[in-house]
Legacy VTK file of the C-alpha trace (Angstrom):
# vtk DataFile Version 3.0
C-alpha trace
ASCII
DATASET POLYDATA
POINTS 202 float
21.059 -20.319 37.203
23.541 -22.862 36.196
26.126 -20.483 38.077
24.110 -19.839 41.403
24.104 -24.297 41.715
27.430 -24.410 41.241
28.005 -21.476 43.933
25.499 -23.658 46.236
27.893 -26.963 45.562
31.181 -25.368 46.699
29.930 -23.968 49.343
28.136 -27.313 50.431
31.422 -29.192 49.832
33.670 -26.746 51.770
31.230 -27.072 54.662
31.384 -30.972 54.472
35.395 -30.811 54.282
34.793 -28.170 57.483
32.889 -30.807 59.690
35.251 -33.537 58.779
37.768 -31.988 60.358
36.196 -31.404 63.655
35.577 -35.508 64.276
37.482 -36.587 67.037
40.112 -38.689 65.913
40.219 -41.895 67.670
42.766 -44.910 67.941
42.568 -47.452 64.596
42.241 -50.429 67.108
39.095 -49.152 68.847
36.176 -50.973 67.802
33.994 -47.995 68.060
35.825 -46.021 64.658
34.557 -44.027 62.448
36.704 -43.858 59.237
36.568 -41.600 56.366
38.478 -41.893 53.556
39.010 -39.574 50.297
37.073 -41.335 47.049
38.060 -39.281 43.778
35.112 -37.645 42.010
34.623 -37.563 38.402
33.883 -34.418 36.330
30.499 -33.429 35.289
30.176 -31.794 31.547
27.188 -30.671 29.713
26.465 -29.317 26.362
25.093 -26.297 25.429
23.996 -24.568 22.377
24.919 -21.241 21.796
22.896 -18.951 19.438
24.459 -15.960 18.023
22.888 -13.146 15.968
25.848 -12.098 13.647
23.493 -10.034 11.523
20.218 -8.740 12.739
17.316 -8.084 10.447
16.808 -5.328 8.074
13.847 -3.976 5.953
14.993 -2.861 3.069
11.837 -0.033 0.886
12.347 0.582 -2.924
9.997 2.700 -4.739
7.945 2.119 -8.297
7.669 5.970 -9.493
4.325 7.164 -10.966
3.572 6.888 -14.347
2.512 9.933 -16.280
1.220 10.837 -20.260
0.102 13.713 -21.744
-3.483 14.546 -23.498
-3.872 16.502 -26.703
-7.084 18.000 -26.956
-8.645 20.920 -29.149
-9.735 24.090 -27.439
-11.160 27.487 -28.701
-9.147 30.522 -28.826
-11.157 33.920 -28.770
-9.536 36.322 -31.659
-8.117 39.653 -31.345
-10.649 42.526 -30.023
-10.118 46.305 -30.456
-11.905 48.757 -28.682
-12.864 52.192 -29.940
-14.822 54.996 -29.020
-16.072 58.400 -29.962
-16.022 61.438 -27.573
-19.337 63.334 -27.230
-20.117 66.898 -28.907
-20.748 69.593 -27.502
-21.543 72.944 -28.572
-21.515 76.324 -26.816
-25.413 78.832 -26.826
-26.378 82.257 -25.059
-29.142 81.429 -23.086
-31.500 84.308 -21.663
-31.271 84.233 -17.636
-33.901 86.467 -15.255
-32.184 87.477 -12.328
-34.077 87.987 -9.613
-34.638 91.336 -7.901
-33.653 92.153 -4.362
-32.704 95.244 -2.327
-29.229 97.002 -1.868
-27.924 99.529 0.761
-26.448 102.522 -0.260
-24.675 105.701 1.701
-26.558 108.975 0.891
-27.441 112.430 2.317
-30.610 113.624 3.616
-31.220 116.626 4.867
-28.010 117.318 4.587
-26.904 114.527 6.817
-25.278 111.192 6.182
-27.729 108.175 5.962
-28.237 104.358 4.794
-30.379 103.586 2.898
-31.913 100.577 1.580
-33.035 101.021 -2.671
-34.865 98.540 -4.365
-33.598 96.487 -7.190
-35.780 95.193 -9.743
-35.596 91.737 -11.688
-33.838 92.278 -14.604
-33.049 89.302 -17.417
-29.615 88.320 -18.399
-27.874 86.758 -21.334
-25.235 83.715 -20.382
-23.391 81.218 -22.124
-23.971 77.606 -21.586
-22.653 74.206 -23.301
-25.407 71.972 -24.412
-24.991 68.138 -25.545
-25.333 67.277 -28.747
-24.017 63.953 -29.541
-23.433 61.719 -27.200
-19.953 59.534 -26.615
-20.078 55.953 -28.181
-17.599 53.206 -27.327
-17.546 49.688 -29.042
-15.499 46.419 -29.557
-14.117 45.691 -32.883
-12.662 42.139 -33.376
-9.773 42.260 -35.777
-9.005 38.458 -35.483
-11.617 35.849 -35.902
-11.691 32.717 -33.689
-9.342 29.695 -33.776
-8.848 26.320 -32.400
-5.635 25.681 -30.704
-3.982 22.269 -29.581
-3.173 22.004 -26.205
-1.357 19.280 -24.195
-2.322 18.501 -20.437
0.008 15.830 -18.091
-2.413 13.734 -16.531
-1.318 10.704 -14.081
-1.708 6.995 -15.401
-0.686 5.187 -12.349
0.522 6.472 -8.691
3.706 5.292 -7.331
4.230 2.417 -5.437
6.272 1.471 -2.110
7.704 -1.885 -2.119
8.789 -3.624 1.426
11.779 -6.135 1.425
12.686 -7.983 4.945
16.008 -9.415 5.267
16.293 -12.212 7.468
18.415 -11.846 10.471
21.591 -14.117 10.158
22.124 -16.186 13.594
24.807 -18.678 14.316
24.444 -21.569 16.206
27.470 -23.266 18.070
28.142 -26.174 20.701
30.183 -25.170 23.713
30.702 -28.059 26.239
30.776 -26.878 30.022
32.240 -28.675 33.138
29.338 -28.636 35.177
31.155 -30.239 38.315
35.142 -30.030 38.400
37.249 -32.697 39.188
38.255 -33.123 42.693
37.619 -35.974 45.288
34.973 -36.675 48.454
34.855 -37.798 51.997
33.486 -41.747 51.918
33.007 -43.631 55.055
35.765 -46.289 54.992
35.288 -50.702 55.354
34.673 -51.704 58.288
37.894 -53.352 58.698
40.571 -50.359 58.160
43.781 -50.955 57.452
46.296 -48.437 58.748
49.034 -46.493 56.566
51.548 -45.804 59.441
54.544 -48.264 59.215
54.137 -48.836 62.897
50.782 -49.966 62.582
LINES 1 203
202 0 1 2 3 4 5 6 7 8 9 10 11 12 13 14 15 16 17 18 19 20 21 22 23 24 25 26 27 28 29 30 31 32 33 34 35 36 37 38 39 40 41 42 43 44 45 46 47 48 49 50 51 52 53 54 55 56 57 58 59 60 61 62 63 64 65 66 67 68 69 70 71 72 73 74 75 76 77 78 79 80 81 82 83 84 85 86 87 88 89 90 91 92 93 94 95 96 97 98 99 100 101 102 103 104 105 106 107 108 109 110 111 112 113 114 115 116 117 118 119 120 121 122 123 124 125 126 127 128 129 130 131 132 133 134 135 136 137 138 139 140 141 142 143 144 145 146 147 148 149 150 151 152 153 154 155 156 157 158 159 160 161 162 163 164 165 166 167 168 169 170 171 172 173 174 175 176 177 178 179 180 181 182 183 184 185 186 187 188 189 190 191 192 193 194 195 196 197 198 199 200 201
């Protein structure tokens, strides 16, 4: 902004400087004159503060770990167990077996031609062998090792971990800078209204 008024000023001034130099210049003894004359013109300064972030700021995290112990505590431990077993018995009897009768064909001659015939079979009993039980199989556990109580240890957590936040300030730097707002220069006045002339002929 302070840029932009300044731009706005020259261009003002150069305008002014432009429409002085158009007046029709007219004799220094006519009563009807119109005199300018050049007045200097000061400088214009202001101060301004100037802020400066050297170092901007930071969050810095640290951690508290977690805490653990450990537990002893008693337990049981089941002792040693042996399995055995027994196979079953067997043992091997002749059994008596009817067979059922049926009917067979057989090839013969009668009348002294060649026939089939079907003959008759009658049941007739049998003798087999068979295997019959006679002690079953037994299987059973046999512990060896009685019982004991064992100590154990367990980790257990005592307090969770923690996440600690640190913010840094940022570091800014202020400084002073003076500006000339307005240069130095000079400015169209109107002149007295008795002019005096700088010619040495006037």
């Amino acid at each position: 902004m302070r840029s932009a008024a300044m731009k706005n000023w020259t261009r003002g001034f150069c305008f002014g400087l432009a429409g002085l130099s158009v007046l029709t210049v007219v004799a220094p003894n006519d009563a009807g004159a119109e005199c300018y004359v050049q007045a200097p013109l000061r400088p214009v300064h202001r101060t301004f503060i100037r802020r400066d972030v050297v170092e901007p700021g930071v969050y810095e995290v640290s951690r508290r770990p977690g805490l653990h112990g450990v537990i002893r505590q008693q337990v049981a431990v089941a002792g040693n167990v042996v399995w055995r077993e027994t196979p079953p018995v067997y043992k091997t009897v002749t059994v008596r077996v009817r067979k059922r009768g049926g009917s067979i064909w057989s090839e013969r001659c009668v009348g002294g031609q060649a026939a089939v015939c079907r003959v008759r079979v009658p049941p007739q009993d049998i003798l087999v062998e068979k295997q019959v039980l006679v002690r079953p199989g037994r299987r059973w556990a046999e512990q060896v090792a009685p019982d004991a109580v064992a100590l154990t240890e367990r980790r257990v957590l005592l307090r969770p971990y923690k996440n600690y936040a640190h913010f840094q300030r940022p570091y800014v730097a202020f400084s002073r800078e003076r500006v000339a707002v307005q240069p130095e220069g000079a400015r169209w006045v109107p002149a007295p209204s008795q002019p005096q002339c700088c010619e040495p002929k006037c």
